[in-house]
Backbone as a ProteinNet text record, in pm:
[ID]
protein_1_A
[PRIMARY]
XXXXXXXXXXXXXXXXXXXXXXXXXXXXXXXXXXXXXXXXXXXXXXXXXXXXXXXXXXXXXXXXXXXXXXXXXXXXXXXXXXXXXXXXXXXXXXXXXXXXXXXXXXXXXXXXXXXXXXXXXXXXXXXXXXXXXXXXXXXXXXXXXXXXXXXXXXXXXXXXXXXXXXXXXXXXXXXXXXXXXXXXXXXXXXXXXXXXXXXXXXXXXXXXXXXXXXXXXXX
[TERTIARY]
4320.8	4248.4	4147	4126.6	4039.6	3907.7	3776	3699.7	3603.1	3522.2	3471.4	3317.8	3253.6	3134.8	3151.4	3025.5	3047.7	2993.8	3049.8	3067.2	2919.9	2913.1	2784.7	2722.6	2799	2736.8	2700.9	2746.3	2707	2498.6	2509	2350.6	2330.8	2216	2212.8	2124.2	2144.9	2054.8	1912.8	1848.7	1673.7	1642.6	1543.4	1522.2	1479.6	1479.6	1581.8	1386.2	1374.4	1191.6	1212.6	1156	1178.9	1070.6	1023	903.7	937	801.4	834.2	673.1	721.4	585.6	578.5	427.9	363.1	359.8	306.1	301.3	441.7	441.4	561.1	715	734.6	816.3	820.5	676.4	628.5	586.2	478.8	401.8	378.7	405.9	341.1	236.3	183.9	32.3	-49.2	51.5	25.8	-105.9	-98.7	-197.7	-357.5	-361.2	-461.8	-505.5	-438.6	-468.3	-545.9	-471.2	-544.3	-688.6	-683.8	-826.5	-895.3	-854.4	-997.1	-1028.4	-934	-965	-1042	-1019.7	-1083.3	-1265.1	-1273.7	-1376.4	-1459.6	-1409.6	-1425.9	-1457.4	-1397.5	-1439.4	-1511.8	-1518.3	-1694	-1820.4	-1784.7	-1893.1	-1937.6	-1858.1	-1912.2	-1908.7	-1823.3	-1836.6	-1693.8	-1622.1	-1491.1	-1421	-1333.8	-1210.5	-1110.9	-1041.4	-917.3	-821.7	-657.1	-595.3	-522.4	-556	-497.4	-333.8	-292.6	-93.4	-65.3	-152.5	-40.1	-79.4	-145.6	-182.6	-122.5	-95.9	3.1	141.9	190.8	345.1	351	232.9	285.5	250.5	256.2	189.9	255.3	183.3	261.9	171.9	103.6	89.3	-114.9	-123.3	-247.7	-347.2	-468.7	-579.5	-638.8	-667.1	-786.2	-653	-514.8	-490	-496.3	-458.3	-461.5	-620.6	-746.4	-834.1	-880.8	-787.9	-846	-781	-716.2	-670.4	-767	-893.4	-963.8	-1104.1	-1126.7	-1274.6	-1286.8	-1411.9	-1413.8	-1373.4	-1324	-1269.1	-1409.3	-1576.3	-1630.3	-1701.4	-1660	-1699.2	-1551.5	-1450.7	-1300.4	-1352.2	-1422.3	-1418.9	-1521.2	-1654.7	-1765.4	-1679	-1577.9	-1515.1	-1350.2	-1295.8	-1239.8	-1341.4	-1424.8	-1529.4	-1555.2	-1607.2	-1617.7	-1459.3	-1396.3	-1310.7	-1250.6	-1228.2	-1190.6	-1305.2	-1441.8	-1509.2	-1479.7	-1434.8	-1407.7	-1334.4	-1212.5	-1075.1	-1038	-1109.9	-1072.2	-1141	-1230	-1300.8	-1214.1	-1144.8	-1045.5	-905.5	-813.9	-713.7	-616.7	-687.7	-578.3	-560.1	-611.1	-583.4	-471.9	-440	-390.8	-242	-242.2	-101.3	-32.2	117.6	209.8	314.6	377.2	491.5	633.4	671.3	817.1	894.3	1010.1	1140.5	1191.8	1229.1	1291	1185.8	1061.3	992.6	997.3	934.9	859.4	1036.6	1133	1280.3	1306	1258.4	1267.9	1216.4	1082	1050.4	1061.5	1106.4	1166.4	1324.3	1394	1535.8	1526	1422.4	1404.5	1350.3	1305.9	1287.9	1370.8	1445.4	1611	1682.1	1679.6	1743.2	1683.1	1560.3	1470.2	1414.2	1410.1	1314.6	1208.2	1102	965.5	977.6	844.9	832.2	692	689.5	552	549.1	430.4	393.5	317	366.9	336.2	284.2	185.1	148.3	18.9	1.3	-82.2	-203.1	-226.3	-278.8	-444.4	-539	-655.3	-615.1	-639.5	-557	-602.4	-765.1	-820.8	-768.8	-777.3	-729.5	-573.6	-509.6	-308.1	-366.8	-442.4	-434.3	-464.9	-569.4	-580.8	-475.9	-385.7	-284	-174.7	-153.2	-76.4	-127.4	-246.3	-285.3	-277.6	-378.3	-335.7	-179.7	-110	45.2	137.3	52.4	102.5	205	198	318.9	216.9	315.6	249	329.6	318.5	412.9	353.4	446.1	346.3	254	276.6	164.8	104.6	-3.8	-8.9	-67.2	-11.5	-71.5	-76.6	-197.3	-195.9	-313.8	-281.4	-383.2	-262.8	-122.1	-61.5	60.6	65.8	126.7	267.5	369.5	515.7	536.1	563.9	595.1	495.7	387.9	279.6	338.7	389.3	429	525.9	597.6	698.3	644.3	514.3	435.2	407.5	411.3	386	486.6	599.7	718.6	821.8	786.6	806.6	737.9	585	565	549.5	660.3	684.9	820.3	892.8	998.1	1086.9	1052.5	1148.8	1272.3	1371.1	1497.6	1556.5	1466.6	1480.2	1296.2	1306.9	1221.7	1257.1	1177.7	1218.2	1108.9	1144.9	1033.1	1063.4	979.4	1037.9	981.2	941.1	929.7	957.7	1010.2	998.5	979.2	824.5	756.2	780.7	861.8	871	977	1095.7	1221.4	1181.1	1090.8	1031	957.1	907.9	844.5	973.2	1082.1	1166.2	1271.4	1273	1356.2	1249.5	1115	1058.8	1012.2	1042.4	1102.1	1209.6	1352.8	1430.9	1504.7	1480.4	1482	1542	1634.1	1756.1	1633.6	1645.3	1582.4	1682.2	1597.1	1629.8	1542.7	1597.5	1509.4	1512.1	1450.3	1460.5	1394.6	1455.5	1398.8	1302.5	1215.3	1122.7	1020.8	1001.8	902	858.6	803	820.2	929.1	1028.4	1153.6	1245.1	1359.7	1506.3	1615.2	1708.9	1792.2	1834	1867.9	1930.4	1789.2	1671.4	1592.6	1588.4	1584.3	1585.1	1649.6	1807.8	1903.2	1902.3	1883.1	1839.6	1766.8	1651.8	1540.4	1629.9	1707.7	1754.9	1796	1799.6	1749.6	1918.7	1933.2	2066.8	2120.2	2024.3	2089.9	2019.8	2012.5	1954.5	1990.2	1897.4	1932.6	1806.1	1855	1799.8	1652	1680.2	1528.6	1557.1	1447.7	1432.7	1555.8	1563.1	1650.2	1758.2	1814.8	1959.5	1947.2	1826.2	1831.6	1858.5	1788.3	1849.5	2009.7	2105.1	2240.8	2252.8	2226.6	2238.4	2203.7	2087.3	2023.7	2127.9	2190.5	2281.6	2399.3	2426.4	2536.4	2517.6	2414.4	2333.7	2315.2	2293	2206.4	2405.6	2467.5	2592.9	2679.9	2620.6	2706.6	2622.6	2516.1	2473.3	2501	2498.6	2573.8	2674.3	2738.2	2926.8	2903.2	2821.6	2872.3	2832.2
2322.9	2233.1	2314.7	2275.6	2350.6	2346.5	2438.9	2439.2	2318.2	2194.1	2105.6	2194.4	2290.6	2366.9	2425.4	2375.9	2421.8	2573.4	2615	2800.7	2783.6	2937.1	3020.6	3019.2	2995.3	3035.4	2878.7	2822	2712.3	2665.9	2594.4	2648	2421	2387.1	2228.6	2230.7	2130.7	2097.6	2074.1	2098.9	2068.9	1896.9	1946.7	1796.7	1714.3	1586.2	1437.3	1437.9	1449	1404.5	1299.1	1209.8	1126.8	1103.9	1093.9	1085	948.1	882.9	750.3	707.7	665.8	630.2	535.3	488.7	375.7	225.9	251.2	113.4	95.7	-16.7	-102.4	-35.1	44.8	120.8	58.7	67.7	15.7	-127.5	-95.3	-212.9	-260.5	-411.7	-477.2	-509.2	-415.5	-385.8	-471.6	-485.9	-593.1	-727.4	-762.1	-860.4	-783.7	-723.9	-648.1	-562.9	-461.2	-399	-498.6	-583.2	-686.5	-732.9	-743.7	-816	-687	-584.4	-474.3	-469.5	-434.6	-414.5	-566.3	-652	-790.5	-761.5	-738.5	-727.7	-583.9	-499.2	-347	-442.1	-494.7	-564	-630	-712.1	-809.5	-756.4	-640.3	-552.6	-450.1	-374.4	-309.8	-378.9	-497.1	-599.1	-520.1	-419.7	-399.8	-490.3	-539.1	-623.2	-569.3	-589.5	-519.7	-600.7	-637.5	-675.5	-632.5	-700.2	-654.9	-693.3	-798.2	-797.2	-708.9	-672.8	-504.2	-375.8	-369.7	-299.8	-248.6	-405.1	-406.5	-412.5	-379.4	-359.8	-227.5	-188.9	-19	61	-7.5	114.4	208.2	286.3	446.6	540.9	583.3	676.3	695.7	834.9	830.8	740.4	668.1	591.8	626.5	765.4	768.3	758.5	752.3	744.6	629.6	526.8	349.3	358	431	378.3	395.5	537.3	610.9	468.1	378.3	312.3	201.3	203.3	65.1	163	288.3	308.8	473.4	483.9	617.9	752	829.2	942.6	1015.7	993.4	999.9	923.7	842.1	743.4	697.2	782.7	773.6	765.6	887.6	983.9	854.4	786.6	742.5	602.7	562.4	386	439	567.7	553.2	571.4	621.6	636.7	523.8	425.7	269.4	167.8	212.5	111.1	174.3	268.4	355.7	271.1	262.9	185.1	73	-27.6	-173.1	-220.3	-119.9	-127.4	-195.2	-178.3	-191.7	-373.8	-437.2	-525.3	-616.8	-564.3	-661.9	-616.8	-513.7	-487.8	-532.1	-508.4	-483.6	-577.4	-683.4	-836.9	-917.2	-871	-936.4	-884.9	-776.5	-709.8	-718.1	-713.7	-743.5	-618.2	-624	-534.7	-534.7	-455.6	-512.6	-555.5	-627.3	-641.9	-473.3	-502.6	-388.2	-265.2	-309.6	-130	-118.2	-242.8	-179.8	-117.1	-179.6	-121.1	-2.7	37.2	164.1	281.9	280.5	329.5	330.3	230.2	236.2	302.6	294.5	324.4	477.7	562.1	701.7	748.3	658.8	717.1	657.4	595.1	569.4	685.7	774.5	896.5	1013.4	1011.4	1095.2	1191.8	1076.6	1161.3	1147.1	1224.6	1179.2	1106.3	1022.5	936.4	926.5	987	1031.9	925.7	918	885.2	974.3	998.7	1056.4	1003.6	968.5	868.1	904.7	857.6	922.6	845.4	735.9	651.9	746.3	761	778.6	753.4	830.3	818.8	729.2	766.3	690.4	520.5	557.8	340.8	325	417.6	415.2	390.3	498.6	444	322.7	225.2	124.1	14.5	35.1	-29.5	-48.5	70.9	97.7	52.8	58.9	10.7	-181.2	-205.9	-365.9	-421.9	-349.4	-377.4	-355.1	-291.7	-228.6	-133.2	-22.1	37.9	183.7	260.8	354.8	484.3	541.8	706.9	804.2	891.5	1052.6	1117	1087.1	1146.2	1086.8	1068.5	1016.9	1139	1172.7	1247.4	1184.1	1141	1096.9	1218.9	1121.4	1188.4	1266.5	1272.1	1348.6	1276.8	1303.8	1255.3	1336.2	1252.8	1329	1457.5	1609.2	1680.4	1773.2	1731.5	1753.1	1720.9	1588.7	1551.4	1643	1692.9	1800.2	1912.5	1970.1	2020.5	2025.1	1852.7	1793.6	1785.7	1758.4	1709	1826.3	1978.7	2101.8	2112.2	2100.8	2115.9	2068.3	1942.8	1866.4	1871.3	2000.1	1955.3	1854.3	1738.3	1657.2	1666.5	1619.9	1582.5	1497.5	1347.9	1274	1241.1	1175.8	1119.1	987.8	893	775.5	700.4	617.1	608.2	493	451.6	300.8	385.6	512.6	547	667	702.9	806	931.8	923.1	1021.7	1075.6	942.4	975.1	1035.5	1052.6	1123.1	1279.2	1298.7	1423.8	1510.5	1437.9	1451.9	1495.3	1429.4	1494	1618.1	1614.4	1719	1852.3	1834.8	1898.3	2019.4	1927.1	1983.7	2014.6	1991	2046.3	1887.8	1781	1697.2	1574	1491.6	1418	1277.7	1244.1	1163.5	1004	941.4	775.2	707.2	577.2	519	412.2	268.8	173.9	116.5	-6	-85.3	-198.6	-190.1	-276.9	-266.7	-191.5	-123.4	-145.2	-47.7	-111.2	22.7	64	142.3	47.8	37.5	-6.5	126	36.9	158	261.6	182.5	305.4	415.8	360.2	460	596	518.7	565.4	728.5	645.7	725	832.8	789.5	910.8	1012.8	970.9	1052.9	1141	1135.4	1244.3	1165.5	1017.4	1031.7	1042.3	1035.6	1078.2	970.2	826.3	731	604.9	518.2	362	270	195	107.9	-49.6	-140.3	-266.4	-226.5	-278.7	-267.1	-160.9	-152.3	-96.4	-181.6	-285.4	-383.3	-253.9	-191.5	-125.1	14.7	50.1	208	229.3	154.4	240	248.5	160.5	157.6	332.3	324.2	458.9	570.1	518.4	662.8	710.8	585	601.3	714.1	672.1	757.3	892.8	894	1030.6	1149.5	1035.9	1176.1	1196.1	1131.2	1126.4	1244.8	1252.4	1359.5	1474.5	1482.4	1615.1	1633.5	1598.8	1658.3	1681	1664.5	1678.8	1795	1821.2	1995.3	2065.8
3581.7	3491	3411	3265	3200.2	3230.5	3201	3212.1	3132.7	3202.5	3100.7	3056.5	3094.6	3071.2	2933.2	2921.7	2739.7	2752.4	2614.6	2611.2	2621.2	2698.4	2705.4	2497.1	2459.6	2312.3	2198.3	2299.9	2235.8	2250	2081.7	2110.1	2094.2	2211.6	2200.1	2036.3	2000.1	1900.4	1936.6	1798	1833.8	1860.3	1960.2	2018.7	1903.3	1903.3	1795.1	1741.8	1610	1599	1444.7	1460.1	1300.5	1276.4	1156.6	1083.3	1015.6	1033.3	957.4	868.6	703	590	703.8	660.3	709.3	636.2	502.3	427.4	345.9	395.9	321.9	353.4	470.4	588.4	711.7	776.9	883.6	902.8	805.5	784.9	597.7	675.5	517.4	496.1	454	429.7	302.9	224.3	90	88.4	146.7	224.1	201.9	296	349	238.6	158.5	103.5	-8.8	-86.4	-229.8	-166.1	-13.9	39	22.2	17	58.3	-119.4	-194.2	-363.4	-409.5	-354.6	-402.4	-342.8	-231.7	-180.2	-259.8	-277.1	-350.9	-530.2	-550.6	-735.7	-700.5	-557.6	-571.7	-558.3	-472.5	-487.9	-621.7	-699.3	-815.1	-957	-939.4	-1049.8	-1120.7	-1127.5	-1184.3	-1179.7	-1265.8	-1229.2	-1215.6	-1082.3	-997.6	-1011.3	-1064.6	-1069	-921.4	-833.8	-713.7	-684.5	-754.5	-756	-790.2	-912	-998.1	-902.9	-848.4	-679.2	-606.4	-549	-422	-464.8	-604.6	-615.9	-640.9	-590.1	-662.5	-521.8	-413.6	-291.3	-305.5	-210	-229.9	-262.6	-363.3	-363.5	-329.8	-373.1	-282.6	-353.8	-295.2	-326.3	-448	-459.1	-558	-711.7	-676.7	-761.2	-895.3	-761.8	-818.7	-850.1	-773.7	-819.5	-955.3	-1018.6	-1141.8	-1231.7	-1208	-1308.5	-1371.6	-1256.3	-1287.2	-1304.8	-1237.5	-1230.8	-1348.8	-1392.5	-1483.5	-1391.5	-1441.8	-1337.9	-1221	-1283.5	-1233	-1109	-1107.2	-1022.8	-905.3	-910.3	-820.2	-721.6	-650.7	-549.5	-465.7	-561.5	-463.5	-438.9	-556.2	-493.4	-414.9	-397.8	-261.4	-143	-142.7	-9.4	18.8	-87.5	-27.8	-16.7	-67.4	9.8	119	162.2	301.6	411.6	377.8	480.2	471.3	338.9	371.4	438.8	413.6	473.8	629.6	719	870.3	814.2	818.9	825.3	732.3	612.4	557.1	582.9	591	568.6	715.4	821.4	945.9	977.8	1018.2	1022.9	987.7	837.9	735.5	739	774.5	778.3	888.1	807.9	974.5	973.5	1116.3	1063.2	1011.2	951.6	885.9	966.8	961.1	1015.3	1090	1225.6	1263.8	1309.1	1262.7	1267.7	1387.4	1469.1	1614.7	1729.3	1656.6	1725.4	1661.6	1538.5	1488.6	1604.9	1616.3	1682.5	1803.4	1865.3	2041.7	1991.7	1942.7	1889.3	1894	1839.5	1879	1986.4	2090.3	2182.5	2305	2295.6	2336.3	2341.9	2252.9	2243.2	2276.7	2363.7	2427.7	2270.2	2192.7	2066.1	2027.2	1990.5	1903.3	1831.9	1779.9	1657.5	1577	1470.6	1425.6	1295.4	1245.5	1126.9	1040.5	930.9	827.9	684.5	653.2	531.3	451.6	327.7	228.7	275.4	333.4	400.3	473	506.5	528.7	692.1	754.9	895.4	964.8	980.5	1045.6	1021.7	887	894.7	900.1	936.1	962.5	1123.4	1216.5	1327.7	1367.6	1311.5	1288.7	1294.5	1228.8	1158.6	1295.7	1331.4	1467.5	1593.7	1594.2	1723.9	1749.8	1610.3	1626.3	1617.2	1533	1577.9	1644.8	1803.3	1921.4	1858.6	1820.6	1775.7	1819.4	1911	1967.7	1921.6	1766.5	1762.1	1860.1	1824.5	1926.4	1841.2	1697.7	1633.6	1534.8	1438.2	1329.5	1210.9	1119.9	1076.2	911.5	815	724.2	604.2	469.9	375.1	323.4	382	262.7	195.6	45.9	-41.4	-61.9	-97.8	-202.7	-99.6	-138.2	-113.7	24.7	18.2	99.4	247.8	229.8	375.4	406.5	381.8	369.3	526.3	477.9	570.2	714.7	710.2	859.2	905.1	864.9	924.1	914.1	838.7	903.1	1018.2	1041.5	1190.1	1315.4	1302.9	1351.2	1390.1	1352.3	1347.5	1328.6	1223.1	1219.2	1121.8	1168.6	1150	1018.8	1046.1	926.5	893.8	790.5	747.6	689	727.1	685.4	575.5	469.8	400.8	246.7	211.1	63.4	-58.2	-19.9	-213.5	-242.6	-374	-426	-383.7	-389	-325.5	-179.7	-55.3	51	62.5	-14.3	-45.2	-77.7	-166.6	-222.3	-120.3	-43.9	120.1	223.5	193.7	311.4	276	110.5	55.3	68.9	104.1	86.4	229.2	354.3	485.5	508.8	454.6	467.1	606.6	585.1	674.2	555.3	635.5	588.8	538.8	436.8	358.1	395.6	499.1	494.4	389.3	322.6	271.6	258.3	244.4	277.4	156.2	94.8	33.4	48.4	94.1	163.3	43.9	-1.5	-51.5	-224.4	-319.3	-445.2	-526.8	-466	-509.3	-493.2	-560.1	-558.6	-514.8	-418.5	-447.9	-477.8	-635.4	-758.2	-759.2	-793.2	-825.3	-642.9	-578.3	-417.5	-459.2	-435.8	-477.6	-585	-688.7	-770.9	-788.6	-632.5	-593.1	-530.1	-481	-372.8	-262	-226.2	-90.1	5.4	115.5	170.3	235.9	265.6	304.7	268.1	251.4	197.3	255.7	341.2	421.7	371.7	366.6	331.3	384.3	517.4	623.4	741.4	837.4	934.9	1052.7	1027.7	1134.4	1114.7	1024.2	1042.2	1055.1	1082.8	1111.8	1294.9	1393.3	1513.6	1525	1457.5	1453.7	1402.3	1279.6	1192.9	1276.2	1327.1	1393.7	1550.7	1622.2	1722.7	1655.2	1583.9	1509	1439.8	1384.7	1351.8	1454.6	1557.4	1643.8	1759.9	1756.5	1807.4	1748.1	1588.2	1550.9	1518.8	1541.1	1620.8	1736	1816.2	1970.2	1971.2	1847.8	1818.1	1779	1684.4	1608.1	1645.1
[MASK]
+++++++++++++++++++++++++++++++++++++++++++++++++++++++++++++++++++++++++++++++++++++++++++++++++++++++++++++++++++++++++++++++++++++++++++++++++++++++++++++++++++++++++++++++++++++++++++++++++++++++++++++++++++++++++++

């Protein structure tokens, strides 16, 4: 009978690590976020169109803020809404369809599960803790290609994520770009980013990910 021991030269794959955005990935943060910018315009008297806001999450804070405040004054109204944030935002937000199985779904497969998000960490851990959702790591504050960084030293695998930028983030580690429409990307645009797979919601990624990580142990 043949030998079932795999060759001395066979090398296992690196242990299974997925990186997952936080807002509008994880969590629908939409809620929460318009309450902290509503509360942020009652206080400096700006008027914040907070719908046109919350359809654009994603990218970093001081960016949306340059749209309403003089470029000099960015830096002091993200400092204040970073403090408003916990007192209006976490409450209000829930988590998507599928996330909290997202993340048990990778560690089903004896894998890490980190978060990676442009998000101000301190208030991502926030976010995770009231929505019992426990990764192994959280690492935030980085944007687009930046995340790239973390999730090189993190070794992760995929990256999962609803924008643009989070595609640019995983082409940017060298890590298989999921992406999900939850978010304020479509598809087509997804797709045209680069990304390598598109799935509605989080409800259909541990399926994907069973099969993913199935055919790494194959090759």
């Amino acid at each position: 009978m043949a030998s079932t021991a795999s060759s001395p030269h066979t090398v296992p794959p690196a242990p299974l690590t997925v990186g997952f955005d936080l807002d509008m990935t994880l969590v629908d943060s939409r809620a929460g976020i318009a309450a902290t910018y509503r509360a942020l315009s009652a206080e400096t008297g700006v008027p914040i169109d907070d719908a046109l806001v919350v359809s654009r999450i994603g990218p970093p804070l001081e960016e949306e803020l340059a749209h309403w405040f003089p470029a000099d004054e960015v830096a002091a109204a993200g400092d204040r809404y970073r403090a408003l944030y916990p007192d209006h935002a976490i409450a209000p937000s829930t988590a998507l369809p599928g996330a909290r199985e997202a993340i048990a779904g990778v560690r089903a497969l004896g894998g890490r599960a980190i978060v990676v998000t442009a998000k101000y960490e301190p208030n991502a851990k926030l976010h995770l803790a009231h929505l019992g959702m426990e990764p192994d790591s959280v690492i935030g504050w980085l944007w687009a290609e930046a995340k790239g960084e973390a999730l090189r030293e993190h070794g992760a695998q995929v990256y999962v994520g609803d924008h643009v930028g989070d595609v640019r983030g995983a082409r940017a580690a060298g890590a298989l770009s999921v992406a999900v429409t939850t978010g304020p990307c479509g598809e087509q645009e997804l797709r045209a980013a680069g990304a390598d797979v598109v799935l509605a919601d989080l409800t259909e990624f541990p399926a994907w990910l069973r099969a993913f990580e199935a055919s790494r142990a194959a090759a």
